[in-house]
N, C-alpha and C positions, 0 to 999 in steps of 0.2 A: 215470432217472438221466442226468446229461447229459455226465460224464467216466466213464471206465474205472477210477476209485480204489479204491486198496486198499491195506487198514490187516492183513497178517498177522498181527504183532505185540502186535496190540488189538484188543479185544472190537469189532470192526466191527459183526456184525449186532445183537450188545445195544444201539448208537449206532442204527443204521440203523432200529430197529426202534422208539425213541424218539422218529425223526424223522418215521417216519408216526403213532406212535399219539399220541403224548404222554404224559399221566399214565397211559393205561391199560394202558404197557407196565412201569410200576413193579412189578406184581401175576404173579403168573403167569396163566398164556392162561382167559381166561375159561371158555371150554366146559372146561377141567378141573375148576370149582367144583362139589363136590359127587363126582366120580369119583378124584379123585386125594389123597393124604395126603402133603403136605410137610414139609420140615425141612433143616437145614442140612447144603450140603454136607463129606464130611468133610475134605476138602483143600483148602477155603476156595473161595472163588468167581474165585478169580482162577489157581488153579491155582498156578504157579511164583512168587507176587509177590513183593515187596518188601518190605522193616520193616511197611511201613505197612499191607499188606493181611492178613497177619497177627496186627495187633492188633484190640484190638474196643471198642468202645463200653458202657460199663457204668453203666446205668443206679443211681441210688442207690432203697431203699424209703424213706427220709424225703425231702418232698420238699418242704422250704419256700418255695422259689420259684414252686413252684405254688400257694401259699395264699396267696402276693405277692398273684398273679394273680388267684385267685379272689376276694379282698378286690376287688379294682381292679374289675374285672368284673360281681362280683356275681350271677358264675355258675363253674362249671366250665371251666374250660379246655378249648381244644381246640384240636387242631396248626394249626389256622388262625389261631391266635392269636399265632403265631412270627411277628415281624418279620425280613423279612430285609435289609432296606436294612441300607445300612451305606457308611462314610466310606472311599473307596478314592484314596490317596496325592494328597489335596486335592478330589477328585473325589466325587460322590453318587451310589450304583449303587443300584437297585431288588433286586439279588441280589448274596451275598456271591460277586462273580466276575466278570473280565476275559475277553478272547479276548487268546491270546497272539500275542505275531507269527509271521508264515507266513515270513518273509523273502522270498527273490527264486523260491524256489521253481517249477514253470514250474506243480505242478499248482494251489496259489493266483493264479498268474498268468493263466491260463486263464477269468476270469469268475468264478470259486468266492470270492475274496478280493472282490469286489466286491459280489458277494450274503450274506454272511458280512458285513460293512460294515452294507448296508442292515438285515437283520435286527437286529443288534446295537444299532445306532441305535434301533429302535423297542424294543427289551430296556429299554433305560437303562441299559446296565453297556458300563464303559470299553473299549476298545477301541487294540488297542498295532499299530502299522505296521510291518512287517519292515526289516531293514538290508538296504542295497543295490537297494531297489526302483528309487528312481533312476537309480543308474547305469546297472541293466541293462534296465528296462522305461520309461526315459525320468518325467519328473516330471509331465508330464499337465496342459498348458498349459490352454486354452479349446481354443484352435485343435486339439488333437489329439482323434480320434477313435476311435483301441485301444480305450480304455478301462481301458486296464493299468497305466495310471503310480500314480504314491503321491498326487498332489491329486486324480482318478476315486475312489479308496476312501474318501478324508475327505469329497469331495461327499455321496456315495452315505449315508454315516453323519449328516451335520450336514443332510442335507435327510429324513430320517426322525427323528430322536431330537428328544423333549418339552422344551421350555424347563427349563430346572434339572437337568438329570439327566445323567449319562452323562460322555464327554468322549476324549478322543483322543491319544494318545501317540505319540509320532513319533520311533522307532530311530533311534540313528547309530554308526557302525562309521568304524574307519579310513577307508575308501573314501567312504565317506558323508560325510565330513569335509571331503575332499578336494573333493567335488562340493558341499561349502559347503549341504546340504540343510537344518540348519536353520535359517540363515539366510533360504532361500527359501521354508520352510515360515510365519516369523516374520512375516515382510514381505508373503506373498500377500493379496490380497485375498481370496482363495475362504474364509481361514481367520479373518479377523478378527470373525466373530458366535463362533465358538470362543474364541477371546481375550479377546474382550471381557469376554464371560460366564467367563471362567475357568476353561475345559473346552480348552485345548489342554494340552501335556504333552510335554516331550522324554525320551528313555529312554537314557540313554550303557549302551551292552552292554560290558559285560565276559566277554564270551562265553557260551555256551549248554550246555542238556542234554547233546545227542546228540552234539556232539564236544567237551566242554570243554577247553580248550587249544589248541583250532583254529579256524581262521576259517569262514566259509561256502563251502560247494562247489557248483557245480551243474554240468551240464552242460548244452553250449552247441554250436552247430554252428559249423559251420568259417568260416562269414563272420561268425556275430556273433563268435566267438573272435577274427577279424583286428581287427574293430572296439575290442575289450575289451584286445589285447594294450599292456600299457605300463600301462593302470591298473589291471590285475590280471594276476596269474601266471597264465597259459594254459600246460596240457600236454598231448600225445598222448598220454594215457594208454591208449586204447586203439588205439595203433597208428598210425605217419603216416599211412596210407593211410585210417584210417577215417574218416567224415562226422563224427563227436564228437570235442569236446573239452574238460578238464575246467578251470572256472573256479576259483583258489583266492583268497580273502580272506586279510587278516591278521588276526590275532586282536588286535593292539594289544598297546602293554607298558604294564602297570602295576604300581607300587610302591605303599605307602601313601601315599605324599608326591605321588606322582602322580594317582591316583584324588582326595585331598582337593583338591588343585588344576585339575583337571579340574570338579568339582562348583560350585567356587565361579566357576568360570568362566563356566560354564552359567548361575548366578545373576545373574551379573555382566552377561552379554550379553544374557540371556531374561529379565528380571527379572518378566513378566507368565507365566512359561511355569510349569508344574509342573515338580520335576525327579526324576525316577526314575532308579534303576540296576539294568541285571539283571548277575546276576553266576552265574559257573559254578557248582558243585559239587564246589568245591576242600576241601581239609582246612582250608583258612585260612578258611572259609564264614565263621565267625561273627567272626572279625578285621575281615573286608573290609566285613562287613553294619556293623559298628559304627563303622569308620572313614566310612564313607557316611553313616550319620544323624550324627554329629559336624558333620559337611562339611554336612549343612543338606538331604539329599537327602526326599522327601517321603513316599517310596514306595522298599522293596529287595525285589526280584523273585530267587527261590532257583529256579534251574531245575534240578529233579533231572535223575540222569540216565537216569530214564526216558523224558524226554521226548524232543521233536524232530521235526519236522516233513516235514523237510529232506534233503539227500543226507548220507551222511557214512560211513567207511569201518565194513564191521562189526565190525573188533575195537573200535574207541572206541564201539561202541553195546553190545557185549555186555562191555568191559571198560574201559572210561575214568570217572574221576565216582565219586562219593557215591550214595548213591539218597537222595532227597529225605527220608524217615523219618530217617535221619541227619545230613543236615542240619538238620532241626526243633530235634534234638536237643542238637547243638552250638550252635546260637542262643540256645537255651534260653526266655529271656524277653528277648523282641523291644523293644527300645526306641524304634522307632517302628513304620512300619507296614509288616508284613513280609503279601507274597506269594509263594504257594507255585505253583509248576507243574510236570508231569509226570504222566502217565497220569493225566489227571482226565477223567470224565465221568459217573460218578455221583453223589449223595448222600455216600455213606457213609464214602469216602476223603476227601473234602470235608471232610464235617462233623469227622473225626481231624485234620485241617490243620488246620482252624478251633482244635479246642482243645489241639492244640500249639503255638498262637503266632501261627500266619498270622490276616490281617485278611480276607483273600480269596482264590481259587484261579485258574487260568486254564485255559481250555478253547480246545486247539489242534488236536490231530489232530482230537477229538468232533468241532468247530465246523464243519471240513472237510468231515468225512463226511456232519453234516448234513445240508449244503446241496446237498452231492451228490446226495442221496436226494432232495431238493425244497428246490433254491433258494429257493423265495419263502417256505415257514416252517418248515422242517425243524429249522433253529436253534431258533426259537423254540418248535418243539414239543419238544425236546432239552429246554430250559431251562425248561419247564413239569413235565415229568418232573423235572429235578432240582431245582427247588423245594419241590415235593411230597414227595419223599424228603426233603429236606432239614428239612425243617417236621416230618416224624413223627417223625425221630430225635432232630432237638432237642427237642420237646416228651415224646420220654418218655425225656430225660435231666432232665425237671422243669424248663426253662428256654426262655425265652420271647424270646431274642432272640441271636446270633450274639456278642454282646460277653460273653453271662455263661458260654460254654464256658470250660473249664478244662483243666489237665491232668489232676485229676482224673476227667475224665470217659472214659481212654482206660485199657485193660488191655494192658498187654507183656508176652509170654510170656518175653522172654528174660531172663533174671537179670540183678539191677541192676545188677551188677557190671561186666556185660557192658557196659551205656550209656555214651556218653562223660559227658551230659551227667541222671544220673538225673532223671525228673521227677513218678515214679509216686508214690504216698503220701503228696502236701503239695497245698494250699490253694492256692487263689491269692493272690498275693502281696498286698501293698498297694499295691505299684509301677503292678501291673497296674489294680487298681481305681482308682489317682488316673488314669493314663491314659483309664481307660473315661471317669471323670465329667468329664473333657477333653474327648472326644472328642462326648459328648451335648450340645455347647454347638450342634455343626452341625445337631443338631435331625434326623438320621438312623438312629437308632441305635445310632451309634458305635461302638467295637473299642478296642483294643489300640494305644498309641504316639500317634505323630505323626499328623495325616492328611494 
């Protein structure tokens, strides 16, 4: 391992333990086969979770979409027969999944975000750049050699990732704004084989999981604090006299009138760019997700708030925010192409995103931890494991590709009444089906919505 990282809060070693084996960590430990009698644990696998780890996957006994297949085939199906590409907010990923941004974070900063980069690139799934990397780790000229700015992470991705595949989103935040970052991400040269091809992407944040309502925090020592003072609120929080100090962002203000004119703006200036918005885990979730596709946006990214990367105080991590199952819920059916992120890094909460609406999910703390465990393929043996998983469940829900999950395919224990947005007991729409046979024109797969 090459940093000291650690995830308390998330199944670290189930992550760490993916990242050496790959698919052989999906199974339980080999030398038990044969000595040991499994079954499900009784207080679910996640212990204390969320809406979402609570529910379950329910497979149907008729299963016509598997006779689709066997027609096509001219054999039986088998979980390898799951396609998982799929069309992510104008972008083509080989797996229904993104890496979320790290922000300016110091333990992304440290070389982990740059090997997370390079992995990702050879993945073929998108990849989103944190707010503030700029201002605080510098933009990563030629002439510089850190290796820590925000143009070293898009090197590192666009000199690994396959012609046609994958593609790069590039955060901006108040401050990011001010430091004119897409502008200079628009205009580089390092980024124009990304443009050209139409794999760049800008992401306007509407703030995040782990503080929603707050801007980014980190801590910072006392000379880069002098340097930082005036474009960001620097405080002693712990103490004049101590070496730290704590950096705050703003989280930006938005209205609906605001956010739709912000989007078109984006269009207006970047008109070759993708434009994605993430947005918090507000009560207003599915208002703000639908003023955003109105506004033309490509891709709305829902960060529950389980998520989070990041520094952030722990009452807004143990009490601020929706948890993302509730926000599913209030979106209801996504009208264009909705992303889900928070506590993702297996299958199985995946594949519940998947057929509550989202197009794709994003993997932030996992991707971290990965890389930690080994840089050079820990991701990508992470992401070989979660394919795998992801292939058996979808294929014994009867269905062969990431676009034909449903809400049907999900069981809620908690009475319907309870739901804001009920979704248990009904078909999928036909809204949804004209989208999928939209969405199959990219020749990917397709999903749900816009791409």
């Amino acid at each position: 391992m090459t940093t000291p990282l650690r995830a308390p809060s998330f199944p670290e070693q189930a992550v760490r333990a993916r990242a050496r084996d790959g698919a052989a960590a999906v199974f339980p430990p080999r030398d038990a086969y044969g000595h040991v009698l499994f079954g499900a644990e009784p207080d679910g696998r996640n212990g204390d979770g969320d809406a979402l780890d609570t529910m379950r996957l329910v497979p149907p006994v008729f299963v016509p979409e598997r006779l689709e297949k066997l027609v096509d085939l001219g054999r039986e199906p088998l979980h390898s027969d799951v396609d998982l590409r799929t069309g992510i907010g104008g972008f083509t990923s080989q797996l229904p999944c993104y890496i979320s941004a790290f922000g300016s974070t110091q333990v992304a900063s440290a070389g982990l975000g740059t090997a997370v980069a390079r992995q990702a690139g050879r993945l073929g799934v998108p990849l989103v750049i944190g707010e503030n990397i700029a201002p605080m780790n510098g933009y990563g000229r030629i002439e510089d050699t850190a290796g820590r700015g925000l143009l070293d992470r898009i090197r590192a991705y666009a000199d690994a990732v396959a012609p046609g595949t994958g593609g790069v989103v590039v955060q901006q935040s108040t401050e990011d704004a001010d430091a004119e970052v897409w502008n200079l991400v628009y205009s580089d040269p390092g980024t124009l084989a990304l443009l050209e091809s139409g794999r760049l992407g800008f992401e306007l944040k509407v703030g995040q999981g782990a503080k929603p309502g707050l801007g980014g925090i980190t801590v910072v020592d006392r000379e880069r604090a002098a340097d930082l003072d005036g474009q960001f609120t620097v405080e002693p929080v712990y103490g004049a006299e101590a070496g730290d100090r704590l950096r705050f962002a703003t989280p930006g203000t938005f209205t609906s009138e605001i956010l739709r004119q912000q989007i078109r703006l984006m269009r207006n200036n970047f008109p070759r760019a993708r434009v994605w918005v993430k947005l918090i885990p507000g009560r207003d979730v599915a208002d703000a997700a639908r003023v955003a596709w109105e506004a033309g946006a490509d891709a709305v990214t829902v960060d529950g708030a389980e998520g989070g990367t990041g520094w952030a105080p722990t009452a807004a991590l143990d009490g601020l925010g929706l948890p993302l199952g509730d926000c599913l819920r209030r979106i209801a059916e996504p009208a264009g192409c909705l992303l889900a992120s928070g506590r993702m890094w297996e299958g199985l909460r995946a594949v519940k995103c998947l057929a509550l609406g989202a197009r794709a999910v994003g993997f932030g703390r996992a991707a971290l931890l990965a890389a930690d465990e080994d840089p050079e393929q820990g991701l990508e043996r992470l992401m070989e494991a979660f394919a795998l998983e992801s292939r058996l469940l979808i294929s014994a829900l009867g269905k062969y590709g990431t676009s034909a999950l449903s809400p049907e395919d999900v069981w809620d224990p908690a009475p319907l009444d309870d739901l804001s947005t009920p979704f248990l007991n009904r078909s999928v729409s036909s809204h949804w089906r004209g989208e999928t046979e939209a969405v199959k024109g990219e020749g990917v797969g397709g999903g749900r919505g816009r791409s």
